[in-house]
MDAnalysis code that builds the backbone (N, CA, C; Angstrom):
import MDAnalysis as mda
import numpy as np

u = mda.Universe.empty(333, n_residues=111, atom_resindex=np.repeat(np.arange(111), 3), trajectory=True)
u.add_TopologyAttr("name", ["N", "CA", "C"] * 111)
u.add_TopologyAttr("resid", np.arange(1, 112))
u.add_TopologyAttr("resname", ["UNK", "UNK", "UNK", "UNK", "UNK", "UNK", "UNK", "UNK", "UNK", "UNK", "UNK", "UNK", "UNK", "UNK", "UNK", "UNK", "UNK", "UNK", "UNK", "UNK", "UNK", "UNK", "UNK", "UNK", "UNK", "UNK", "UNK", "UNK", "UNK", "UNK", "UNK", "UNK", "UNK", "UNK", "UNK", "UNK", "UNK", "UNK", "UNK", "UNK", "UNK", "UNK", "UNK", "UNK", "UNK", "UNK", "UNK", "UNK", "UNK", "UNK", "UNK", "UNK", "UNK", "UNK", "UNK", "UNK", "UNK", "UNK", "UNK", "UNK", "UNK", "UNK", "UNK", "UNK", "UNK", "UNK", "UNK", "UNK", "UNK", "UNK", "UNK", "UNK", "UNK", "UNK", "UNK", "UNK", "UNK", "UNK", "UNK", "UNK", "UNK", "UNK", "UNK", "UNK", "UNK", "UNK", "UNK", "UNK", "UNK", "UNK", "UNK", "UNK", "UNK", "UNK", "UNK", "UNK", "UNK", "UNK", "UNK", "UNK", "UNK", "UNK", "UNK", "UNK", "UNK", "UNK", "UNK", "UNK", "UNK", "UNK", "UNK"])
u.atoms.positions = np.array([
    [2.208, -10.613, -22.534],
    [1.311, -9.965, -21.595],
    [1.038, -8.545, -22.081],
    [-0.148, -8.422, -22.550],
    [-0.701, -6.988, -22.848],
    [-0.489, -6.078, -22.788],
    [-0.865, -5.950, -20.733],
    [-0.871, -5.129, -19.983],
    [0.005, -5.081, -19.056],
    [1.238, -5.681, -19.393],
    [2.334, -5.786, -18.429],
    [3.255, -4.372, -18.559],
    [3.584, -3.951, -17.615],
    [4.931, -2.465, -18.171],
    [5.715, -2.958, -18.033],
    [6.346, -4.357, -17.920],
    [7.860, -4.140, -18.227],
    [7.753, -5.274, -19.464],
    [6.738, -5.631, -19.921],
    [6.927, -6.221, -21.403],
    [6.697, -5.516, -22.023],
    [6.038, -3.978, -21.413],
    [6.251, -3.006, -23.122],
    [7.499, -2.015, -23.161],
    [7.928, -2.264, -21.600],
    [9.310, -1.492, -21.668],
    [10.217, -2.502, -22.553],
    [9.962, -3.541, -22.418],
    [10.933, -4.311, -23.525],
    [10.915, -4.440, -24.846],
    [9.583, -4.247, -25.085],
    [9.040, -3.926, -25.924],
    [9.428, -2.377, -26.983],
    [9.940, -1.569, -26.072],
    [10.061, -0.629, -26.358],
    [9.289, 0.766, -26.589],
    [7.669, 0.012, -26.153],
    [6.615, 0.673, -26.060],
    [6.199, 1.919, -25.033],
    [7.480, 1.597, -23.905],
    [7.622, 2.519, -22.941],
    [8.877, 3.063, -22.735],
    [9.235, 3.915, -22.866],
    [10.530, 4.409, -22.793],
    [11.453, 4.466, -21.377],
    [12.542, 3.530, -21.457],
    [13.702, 3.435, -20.255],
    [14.894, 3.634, -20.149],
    [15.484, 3.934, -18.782],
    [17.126, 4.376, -19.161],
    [18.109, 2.702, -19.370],
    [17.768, 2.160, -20.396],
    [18.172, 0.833, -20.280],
    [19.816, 1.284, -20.608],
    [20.083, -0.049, -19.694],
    [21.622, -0.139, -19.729],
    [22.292, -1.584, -20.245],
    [21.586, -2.018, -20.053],
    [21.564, -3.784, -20.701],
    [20.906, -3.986, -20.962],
    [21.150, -5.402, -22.569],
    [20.427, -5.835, -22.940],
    [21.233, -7.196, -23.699],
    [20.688, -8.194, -23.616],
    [20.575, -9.245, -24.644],
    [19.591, -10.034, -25.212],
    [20.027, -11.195, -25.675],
    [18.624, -11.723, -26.095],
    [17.810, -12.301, -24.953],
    [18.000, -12.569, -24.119],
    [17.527, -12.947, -23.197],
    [16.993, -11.998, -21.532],
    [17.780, -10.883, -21.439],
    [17.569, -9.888, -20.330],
    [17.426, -8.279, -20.814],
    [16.431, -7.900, -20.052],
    [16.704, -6.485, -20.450],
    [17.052, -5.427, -18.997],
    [18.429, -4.515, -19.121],
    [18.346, -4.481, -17.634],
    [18.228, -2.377, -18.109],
    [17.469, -1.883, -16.786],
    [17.567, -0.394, -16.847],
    [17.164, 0.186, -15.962],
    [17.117, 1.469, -15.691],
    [17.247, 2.574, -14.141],
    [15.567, 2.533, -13.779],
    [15.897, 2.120, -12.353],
    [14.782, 2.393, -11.352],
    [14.230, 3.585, -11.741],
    [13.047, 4.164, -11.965],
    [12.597, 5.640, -11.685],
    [12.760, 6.407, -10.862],
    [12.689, 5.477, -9.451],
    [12.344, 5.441, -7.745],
    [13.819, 5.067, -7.353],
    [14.975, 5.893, -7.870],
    [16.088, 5.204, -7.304],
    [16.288, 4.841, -5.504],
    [16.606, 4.095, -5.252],
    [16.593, 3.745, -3.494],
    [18.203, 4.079, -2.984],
    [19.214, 4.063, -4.364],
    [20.616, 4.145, -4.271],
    [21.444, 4.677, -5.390],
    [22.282, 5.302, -5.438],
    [23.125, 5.831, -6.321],
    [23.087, 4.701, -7.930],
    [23.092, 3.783, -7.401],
    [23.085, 2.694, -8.749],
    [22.029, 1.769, -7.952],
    [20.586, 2.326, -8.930],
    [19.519, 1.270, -8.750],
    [19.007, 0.512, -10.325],
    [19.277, -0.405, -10.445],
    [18.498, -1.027, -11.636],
    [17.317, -1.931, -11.295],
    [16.665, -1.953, -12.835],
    [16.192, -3.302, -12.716],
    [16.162, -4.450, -13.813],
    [16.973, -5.622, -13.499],
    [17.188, -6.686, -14.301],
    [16.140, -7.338, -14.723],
    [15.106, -7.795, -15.931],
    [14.233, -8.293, -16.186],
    [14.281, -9.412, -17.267],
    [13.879, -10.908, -17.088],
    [13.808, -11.233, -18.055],
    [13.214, -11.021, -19.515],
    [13.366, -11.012, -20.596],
    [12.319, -10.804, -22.076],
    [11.310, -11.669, -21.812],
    [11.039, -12.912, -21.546],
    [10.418, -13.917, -21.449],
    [9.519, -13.395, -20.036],
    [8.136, -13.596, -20.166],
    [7.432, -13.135, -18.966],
    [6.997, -13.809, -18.132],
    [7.351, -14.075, -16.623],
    [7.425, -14.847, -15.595],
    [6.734, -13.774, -14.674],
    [5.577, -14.218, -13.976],
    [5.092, -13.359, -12.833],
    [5.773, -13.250, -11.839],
    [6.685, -14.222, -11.355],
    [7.706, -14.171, -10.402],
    [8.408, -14.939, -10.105],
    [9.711, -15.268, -9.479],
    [11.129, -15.626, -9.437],
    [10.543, -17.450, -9.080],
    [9.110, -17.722, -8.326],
    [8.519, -19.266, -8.652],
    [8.421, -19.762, -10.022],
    [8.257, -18.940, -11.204],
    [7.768, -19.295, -12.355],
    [9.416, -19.623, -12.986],
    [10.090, -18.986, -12.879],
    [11.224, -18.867, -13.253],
    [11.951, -20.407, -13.621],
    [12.231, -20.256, -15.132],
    [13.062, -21.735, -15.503],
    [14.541, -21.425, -15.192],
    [15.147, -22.773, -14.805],
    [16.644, -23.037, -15.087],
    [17.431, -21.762, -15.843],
    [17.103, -21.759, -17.211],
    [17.653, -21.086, -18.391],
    [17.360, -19.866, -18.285],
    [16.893, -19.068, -17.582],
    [16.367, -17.556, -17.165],
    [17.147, -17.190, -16.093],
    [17.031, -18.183, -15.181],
    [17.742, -18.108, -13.811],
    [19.589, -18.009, -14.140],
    [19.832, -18.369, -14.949],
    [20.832, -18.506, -15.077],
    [20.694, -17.346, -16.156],
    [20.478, -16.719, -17.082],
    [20.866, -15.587, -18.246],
    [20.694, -14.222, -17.150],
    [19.978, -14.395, -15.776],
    [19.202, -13.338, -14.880],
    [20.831, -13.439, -14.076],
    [21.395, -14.161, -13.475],
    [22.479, -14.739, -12.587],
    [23.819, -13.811, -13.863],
    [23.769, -14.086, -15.146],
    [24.813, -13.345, -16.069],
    [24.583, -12.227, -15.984],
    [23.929, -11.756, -16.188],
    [23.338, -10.222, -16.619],
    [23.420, -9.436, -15.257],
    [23.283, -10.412, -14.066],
    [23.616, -9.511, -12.581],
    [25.132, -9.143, -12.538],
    [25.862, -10.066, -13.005],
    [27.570, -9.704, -13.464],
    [27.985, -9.098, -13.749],
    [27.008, -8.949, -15.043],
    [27.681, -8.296, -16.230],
    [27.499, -6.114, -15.970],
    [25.905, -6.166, -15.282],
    [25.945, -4.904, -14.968],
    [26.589, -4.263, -13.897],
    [26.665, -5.301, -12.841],
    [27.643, -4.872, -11.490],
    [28.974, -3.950, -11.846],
    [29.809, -5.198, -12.814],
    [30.594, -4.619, -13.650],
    [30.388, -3.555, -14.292],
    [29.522, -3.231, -14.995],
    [29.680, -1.704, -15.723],
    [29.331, -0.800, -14.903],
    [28.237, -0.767, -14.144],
    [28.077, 0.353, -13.302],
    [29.330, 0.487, -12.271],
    [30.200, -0.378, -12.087],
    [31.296, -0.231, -11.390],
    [31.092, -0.437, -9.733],
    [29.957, -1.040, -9.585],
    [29.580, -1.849, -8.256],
    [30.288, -3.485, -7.835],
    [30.812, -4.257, -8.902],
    [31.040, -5.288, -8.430],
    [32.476, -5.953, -7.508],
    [33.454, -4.755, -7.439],
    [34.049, -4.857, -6.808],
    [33.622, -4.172, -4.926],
    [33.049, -3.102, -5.172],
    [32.670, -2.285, -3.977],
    [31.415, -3.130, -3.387],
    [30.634, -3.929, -3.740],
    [29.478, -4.792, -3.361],
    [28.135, -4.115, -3.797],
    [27.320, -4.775, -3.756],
    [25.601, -4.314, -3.476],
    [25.190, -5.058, -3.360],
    [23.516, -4.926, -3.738],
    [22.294, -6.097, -3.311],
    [21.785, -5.908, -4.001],
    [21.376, -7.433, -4.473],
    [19.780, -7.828, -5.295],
    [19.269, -8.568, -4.455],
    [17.241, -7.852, -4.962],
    [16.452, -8.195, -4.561],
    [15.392, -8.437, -5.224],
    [14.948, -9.650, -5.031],
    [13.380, -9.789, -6.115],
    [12.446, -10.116, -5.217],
    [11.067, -9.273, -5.055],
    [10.443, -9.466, -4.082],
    [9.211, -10.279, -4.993],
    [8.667, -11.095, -4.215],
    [7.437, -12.170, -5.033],
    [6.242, -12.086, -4.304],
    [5.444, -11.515, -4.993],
    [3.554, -11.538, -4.826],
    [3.331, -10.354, -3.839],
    [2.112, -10.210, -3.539],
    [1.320, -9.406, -2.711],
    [2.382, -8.941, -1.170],
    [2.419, -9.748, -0.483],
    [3.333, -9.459, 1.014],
    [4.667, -9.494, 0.542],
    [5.066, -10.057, -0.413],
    [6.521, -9.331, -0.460],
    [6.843, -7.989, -1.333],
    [5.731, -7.911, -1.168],
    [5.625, -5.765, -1.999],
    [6.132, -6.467, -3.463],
    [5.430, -6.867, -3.914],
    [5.888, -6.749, -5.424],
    [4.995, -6.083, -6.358],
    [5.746, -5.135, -6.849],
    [4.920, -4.091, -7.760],
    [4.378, -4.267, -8.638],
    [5.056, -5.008, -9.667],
    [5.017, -5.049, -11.356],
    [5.045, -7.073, -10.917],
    [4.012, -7.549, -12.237],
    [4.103, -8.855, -11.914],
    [4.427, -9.377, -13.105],
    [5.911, -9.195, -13.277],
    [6.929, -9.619, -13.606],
    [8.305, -9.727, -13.116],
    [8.812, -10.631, -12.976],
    [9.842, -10.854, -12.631],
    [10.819, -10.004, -12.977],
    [11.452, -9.162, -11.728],
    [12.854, -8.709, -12.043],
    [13.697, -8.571, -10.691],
    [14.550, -8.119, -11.358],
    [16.064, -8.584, -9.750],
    [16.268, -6.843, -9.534],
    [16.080, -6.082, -8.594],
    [16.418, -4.940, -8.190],
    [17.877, -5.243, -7.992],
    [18.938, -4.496, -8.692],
    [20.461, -4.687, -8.305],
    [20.184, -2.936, -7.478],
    [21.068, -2.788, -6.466],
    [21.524, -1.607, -5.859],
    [23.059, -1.781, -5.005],
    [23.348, -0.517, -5.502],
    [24.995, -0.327, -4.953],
    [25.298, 1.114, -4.964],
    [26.571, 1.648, -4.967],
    [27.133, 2.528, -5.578],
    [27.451, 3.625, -4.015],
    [26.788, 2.891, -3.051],
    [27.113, 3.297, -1.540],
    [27.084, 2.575, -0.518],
    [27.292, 2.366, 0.288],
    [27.405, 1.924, 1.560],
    [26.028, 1.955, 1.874],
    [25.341, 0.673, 1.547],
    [23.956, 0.177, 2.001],
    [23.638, -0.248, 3.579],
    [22.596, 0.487, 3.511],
    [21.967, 0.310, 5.265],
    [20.586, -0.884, 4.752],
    [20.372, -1.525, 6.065],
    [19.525, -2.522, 6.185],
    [18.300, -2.189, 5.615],
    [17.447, -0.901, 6.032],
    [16.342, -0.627, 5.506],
    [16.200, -0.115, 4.097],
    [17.374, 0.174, 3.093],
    [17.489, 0.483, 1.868],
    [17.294, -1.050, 0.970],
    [16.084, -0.531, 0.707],
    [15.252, -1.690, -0.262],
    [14.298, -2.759, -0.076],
])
């Protein structure tokens, strides 16, 4: 996708505070943090949203939520992911990614 920003952030075409990465996910800092630890998990592979989404994504997207919980040091204390899909569910960028947030004591309207 061309004109996508988070395939040229993966790309590398746009510059991010990435914190993960494999061959399959690229994960890095919200701009717009909503919480002390806001990311966003994205597949490499470009899916407009979490409907398009194969098996094998869903599952490297499901690792990579683990794996950063863990480093940012949220996965014992808890947080939330959220992937919002299309127009009414406020989705910004139409690509698929998992908003992880933690790192405080989350209230209902945060996110």
């Amino acid at each position: 996708m061309n004109d996508c920003l988070f395939c040229k952030i993966i790309a590398g075409e746009v510059p991010s505070g990435k914190v993960y990465e494999n061959d399959k996910v690229y994960a890095f800092r919200d701009i717009n943090p909503q919480a002390p630890v806001h990311l966003l998990i994205v597949p490499k592979k470009h899916f407009d949203n979490i409907l398009q989404c194969d098996a094998e994504t869903a599952a490297a997207l499901t690792e990579a939520v683990r794996a950063v919980a863990e480093q940012e040091g949220v996965a014992e204390s808890g947080f939330r992911i959220v992937s919002n899909c299309g127009r009414d569910g406020a989705q910004s960028v139409n690509h698929l990614h998992i908003h992880l947030l933690g790192g405080a004591a989350l209230t209902e309207k945060m996110a």
